[in-house]
N, C-alpha and C positions, 0 to 999 in steps of 0.2 A: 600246379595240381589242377586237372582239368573236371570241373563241376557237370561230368552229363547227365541232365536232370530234367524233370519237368519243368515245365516253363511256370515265369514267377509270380505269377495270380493263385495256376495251381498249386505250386511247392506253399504258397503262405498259407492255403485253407488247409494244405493237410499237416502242418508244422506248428500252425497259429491259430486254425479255428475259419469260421468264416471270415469275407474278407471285410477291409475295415474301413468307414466312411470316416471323414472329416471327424475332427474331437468335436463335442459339445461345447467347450468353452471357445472355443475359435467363431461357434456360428453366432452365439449370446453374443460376444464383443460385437460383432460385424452388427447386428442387428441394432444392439447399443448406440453403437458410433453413430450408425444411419439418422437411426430416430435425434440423438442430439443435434446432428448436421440439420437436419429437418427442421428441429425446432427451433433452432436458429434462426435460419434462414426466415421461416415465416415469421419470426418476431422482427425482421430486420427491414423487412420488402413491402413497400409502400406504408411504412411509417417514419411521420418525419419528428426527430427529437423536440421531445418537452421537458418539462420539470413538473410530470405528476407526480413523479416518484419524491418529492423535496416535499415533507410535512415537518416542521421544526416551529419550536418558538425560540426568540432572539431578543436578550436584555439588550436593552439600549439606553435612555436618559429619561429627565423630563420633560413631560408633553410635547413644553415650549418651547424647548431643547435641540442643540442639532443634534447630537445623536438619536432622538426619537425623528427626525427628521429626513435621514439619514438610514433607518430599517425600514422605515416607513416607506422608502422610495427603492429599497431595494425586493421590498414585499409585494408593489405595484407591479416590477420588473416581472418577480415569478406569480404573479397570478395572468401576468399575458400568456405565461407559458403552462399553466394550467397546474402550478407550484402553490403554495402556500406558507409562509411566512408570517407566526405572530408576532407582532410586536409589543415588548414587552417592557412597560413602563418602570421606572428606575431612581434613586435618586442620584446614579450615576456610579464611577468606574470601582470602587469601594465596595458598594453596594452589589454591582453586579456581576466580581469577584468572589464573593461571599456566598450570595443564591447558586449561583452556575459551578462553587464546591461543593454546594450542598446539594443539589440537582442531578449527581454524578449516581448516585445510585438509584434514583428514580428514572429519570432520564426524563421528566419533565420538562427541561429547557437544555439546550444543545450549543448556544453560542452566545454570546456577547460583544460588545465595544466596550475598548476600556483605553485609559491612556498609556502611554510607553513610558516607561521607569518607573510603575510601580514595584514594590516588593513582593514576589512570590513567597506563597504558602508552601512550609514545608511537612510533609513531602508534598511538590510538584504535580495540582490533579490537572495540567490543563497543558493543550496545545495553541501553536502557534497556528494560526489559518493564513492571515496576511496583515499589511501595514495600508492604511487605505493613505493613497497619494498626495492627499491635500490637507495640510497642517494644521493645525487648531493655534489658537494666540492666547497665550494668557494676559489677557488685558486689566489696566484698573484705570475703575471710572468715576468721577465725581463734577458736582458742580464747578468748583474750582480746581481743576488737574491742573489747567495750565499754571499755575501758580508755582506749582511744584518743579524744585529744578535739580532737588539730588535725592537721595537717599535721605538723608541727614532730617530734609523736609517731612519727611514720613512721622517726626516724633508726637507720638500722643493723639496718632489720630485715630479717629474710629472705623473702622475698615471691617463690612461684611465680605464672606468668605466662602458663600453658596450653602447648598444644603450641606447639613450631615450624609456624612457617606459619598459625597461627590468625590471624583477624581480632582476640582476645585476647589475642596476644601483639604487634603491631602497633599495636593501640591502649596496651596497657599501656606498652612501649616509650615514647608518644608522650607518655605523663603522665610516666613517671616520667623522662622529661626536662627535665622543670619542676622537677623535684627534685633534681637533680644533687648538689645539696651536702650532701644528706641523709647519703652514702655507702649508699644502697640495694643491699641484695646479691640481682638478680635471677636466677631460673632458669625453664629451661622443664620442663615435666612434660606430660604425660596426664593428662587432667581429671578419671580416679578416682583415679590415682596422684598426684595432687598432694591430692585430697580425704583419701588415708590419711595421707597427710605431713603435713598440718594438722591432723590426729588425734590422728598422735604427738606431734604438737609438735617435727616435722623443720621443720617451717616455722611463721615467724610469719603470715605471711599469706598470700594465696591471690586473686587476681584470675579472675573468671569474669565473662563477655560472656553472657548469660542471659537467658531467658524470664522473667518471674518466678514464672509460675506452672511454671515446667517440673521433672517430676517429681526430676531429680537437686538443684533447690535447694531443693525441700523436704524429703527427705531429710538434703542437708546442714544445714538447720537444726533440723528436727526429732528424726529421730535420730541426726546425730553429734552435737549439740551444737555447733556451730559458730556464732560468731556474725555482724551483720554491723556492718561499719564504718559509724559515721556521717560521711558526708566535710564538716566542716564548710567547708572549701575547695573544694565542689564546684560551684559558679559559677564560681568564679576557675580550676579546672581544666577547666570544663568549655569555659570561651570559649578556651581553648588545644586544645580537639580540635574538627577540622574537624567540623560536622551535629551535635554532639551539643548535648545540652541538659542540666538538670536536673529528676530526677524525683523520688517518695519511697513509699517504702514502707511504708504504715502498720502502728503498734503491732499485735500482732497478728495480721497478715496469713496468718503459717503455721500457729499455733495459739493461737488466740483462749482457750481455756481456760488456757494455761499461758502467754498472753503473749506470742508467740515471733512479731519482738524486745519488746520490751518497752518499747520507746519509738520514735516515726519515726524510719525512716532516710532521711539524704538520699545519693543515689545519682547516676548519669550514666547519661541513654537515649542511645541507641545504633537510629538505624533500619537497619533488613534490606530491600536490596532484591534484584531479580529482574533478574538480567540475560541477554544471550541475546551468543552472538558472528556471527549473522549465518546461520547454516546452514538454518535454520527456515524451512519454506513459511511463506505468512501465512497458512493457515490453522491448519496445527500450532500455530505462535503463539495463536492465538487459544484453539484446544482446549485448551492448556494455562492460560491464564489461565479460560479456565472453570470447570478442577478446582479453581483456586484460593479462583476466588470458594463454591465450595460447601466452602471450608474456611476462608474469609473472608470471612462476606457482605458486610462493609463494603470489602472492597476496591475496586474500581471510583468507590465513592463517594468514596474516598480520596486515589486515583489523579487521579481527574475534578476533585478542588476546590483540592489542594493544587497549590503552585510547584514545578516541578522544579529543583531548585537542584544537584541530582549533578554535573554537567559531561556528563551522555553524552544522546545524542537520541533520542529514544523509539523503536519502533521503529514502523514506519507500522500495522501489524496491532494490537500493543499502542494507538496513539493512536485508528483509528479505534472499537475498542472501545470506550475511554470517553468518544468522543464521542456515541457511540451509546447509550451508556448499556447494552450489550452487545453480542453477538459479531452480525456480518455473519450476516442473513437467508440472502442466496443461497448463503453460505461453508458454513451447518449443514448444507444439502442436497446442496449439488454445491463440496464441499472445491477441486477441483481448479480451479473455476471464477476463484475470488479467487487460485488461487496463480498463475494466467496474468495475471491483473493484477487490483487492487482493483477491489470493487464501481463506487466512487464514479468512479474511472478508467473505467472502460465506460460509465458516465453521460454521462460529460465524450464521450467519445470517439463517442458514439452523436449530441451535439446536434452534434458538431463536425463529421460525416459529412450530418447533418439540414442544417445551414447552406451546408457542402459541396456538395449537389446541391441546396440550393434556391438558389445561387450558379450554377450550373450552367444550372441552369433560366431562371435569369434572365437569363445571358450569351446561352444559346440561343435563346431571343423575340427577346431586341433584334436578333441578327444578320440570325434569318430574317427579321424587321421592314424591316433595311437590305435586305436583298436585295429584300426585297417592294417597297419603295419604290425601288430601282435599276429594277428590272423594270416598273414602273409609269411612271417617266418617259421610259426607253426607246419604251415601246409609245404613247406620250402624240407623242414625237419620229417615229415611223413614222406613226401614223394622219394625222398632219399631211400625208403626203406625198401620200397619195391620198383619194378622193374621201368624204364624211361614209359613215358605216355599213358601209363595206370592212371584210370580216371575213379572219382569216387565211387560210383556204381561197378567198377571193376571190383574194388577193394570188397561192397557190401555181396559180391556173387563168389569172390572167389575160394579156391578148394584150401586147406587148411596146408598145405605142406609141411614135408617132415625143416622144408627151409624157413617158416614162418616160427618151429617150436626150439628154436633158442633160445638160452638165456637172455643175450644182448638183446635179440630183438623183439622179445615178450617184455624189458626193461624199458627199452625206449620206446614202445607200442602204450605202456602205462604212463610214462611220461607225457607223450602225445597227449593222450586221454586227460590226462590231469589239467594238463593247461588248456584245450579246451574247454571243458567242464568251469575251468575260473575262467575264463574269457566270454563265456556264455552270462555267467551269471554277473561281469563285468557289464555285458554289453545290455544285460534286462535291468540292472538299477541303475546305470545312467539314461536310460532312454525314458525313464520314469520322472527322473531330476525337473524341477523346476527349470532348470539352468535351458532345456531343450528348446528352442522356439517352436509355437504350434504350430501342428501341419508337418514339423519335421523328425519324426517319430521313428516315421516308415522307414528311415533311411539306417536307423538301430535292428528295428526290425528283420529287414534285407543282411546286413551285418549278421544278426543272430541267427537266420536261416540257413547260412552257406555253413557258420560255425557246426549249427545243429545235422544237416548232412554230412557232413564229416566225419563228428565224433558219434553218430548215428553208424556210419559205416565200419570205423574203427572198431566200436563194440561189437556191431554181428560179428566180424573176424575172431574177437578172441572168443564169444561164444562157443565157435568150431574148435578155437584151437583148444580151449577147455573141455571141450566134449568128449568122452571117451573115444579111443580109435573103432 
């Protein structure tokens, strides 16, 4: 069927109204996009990452403590980068398991050290952030250690056990339950207050959860003279305490001139991990394991190879670091960006939009394809009726003949008509669908124009032929 007609700017004003600019939500996006590309870009270009964005406070131990020692040097690390970190005094891993659950609704305090194999609160308010790489020792110390040469020797003696609420008095607890029959007479003290007690010779021994290079146990070895136990039991105590293992501390170790101890000691590690209760943007998170690693370059490496056997689930900011092998690219420049959701999530979420409209795209051809092809057999069904090369404008001029007032051909003239008129009104509610991509409107449009000359020209015809002769 041959459409001679005005040409198609004109046929739309006088079918469609005037003609039609770009949709309004197509220029809004466009302008949108712009401006966020924009302000990207300027947050991005000549600034070099810091950790201003890292304001947290972080339980850690006492004073004298490595762990206070320990936040202390990773608070150094982010205040070079214009970070902050309080440090937040403790009587240790007990204690600041308990504040940092209770901290969870306030969001007061965001992270802590505490030691590995403690018991989780249930329900579970706390993440995993990471395992710092270097070991803690649970050591015991007294005037006469060396003396001690099993277990067995242990009986009846008096043994301080750290503060209340340490992760040292918790783990000692947990041994010296193994011992029950010994009649061990335990106390709690302060970690200097129990170091002058083993002095005096108020106590025979002395339990500390320690660095081993940390400056109070080489003091206690060097200058109080204090010695350390060798635990010849300490495999067999040591698979009775959840994470820990056996380590040893060579002859030597505090003072290689004078000896000090004087022979290996076998000891119990004890790992320190990083835990967070959940308040932390993820990029805070991440800022904060940054200062870590420049106070532990092996951490990450640590993190990255070993099992996590804790019971808690890392935390997504903590895991994608060390899958990355460091912190989120787009997180050091625009902080705010990853705490609206992970990098890798905007990835996911950018193909899933990509797939989105190219589903879209591809709903929207095949439709206008059906319609094209409805319209096509339509106009295939009219050409039939009148003479080869009748174009649309012929049909809307021509004289009514007595060959046009047939039944069959006044049946299938209705016919026509009908299925235009629903292809019309096919073609106006899907060009309206959500499903269409902007900008691609016009191309229903153009579809419903050719419809509407059509069944524009079918109708003058019956006009005539209803007309009185």
């Amino acid at each position: 069927m041959r459409h001679d007609r005005p040409s198609f700017p004109e046929r739309l004003r006088r079918r469609l109204g005037k003609g039609q600019t770009p949709p309004r939500a197509l220029k809004t996006a466009l302008v949108f996009a712009v401006f966020v590309a924009a302000f990207v870009v300027a947050a991005t270009i000549g600034r070099n990452p810091d950790l201003s964005h890292v304001k947290v406070a972080f339980l850690s131990g006492s004073p004298e403590g490595n762990y206070y020692a320990i936040v202390a040097a990773a608070a150094a690390q982010a205040k070079r980068q214009r970070g902050r970190i309080d440090n937040v005094a403790s009587a240790g891993s007990v204690e600041n398991m308990a504040r940092l659950a209770a901290a969870k609704t306030s969001c007061g305090v965001q992270f802590a050290l505490v030691q590995d194999g403690l018991t989780w609160p249930e329900p579970n308010p706390f993440q995993l952030v990471g395992r710092l790489p270097v070991s803690e020792n649970l050591v015991v110390l007294g005037r006469d250690a060396d003396r001690i040469r099993s277990v067995a020797d242990l009986r009846g003696k008096r043994i301080g056990i750290g503060p209340v609420g340490s992760g040292t008095e918790y783990v000692a607890r947990q041994m010296l339950a193994q011992l029950d029959e010994l009649g061990i007479k335990a106390s709690t003290h302060p970690l200097q207050e129990q170091l002058e007690l083993l002095s005096r010779g108020e106590l025979d021994l002395g339990v500390m959860v320690i660095d081993p290079d940390a400056r109070l146990m080489a003091q206690a070895v060097r200058d109080r003279k204090l010695q350390i136990v060798d635990l010849s039991g300490a495999e067999a105590l040591a698979h009775g305490l959840p994470s820990a293992r056996v380590g040893l501390i060579k002859a030597g170790y505090y003072d290689p001139v004078h000896e000090l101890p004087p022979t290996d000691k076998r000891v119990i590690q004890i790992d320190t991990l990083v835990i967070g209760n959940g308040c932390a943007r993820e990029s805070v998170t991440q800022g904060v394991i940054t200062a870590l690693t420049r106070v532990f370059p092996e951490f990450v490496r640590v993190n990255r190879e070993r099992a996590n056997l804790t019971g808690l689930e890392y935390a997504s900011a903590a895991r994608s670091y060390y899958d990355e092998q460091g912190p989120d690219r787009v997180g050091e420049y625009v902080p705010w960006f990853i705490d609206i959701m992970p990098t890798a999530r905007w990835v996911q979420l950018f193909f899933a939009f990509s797939f989105l409209f190219a589903g879209q795209a591809l709903w929207h051809r095949f439709r206008l394809w059906r319609i094209d092809v409805t319209r096509v057999r339509i106009e295939d069904d009219v050409a039939r009726l009148f003479p080869p090369r009748t174009t649309v404008g012929d049909i809307e001029t021509m004289k009514a003949d007595d060959r046009y007032r047939t039944p069959d051909f006044r049946s299938r003239l209705t016919a026509a008509e009908h299925d235009l008129a629903r292809l019309s009104e096919r073609c106006r509610r899907q060009s309206l669908s959500i499903l269409v991509p902007m900008g691609q409107e016009m191309a229903y449009r153009y579809q419903e124009g050719l419809v509407a000359d059509l069944l524009h020209a079918l109708r003058a015809l019956r006009e005539r032929l209803d007309a009185p002769s």
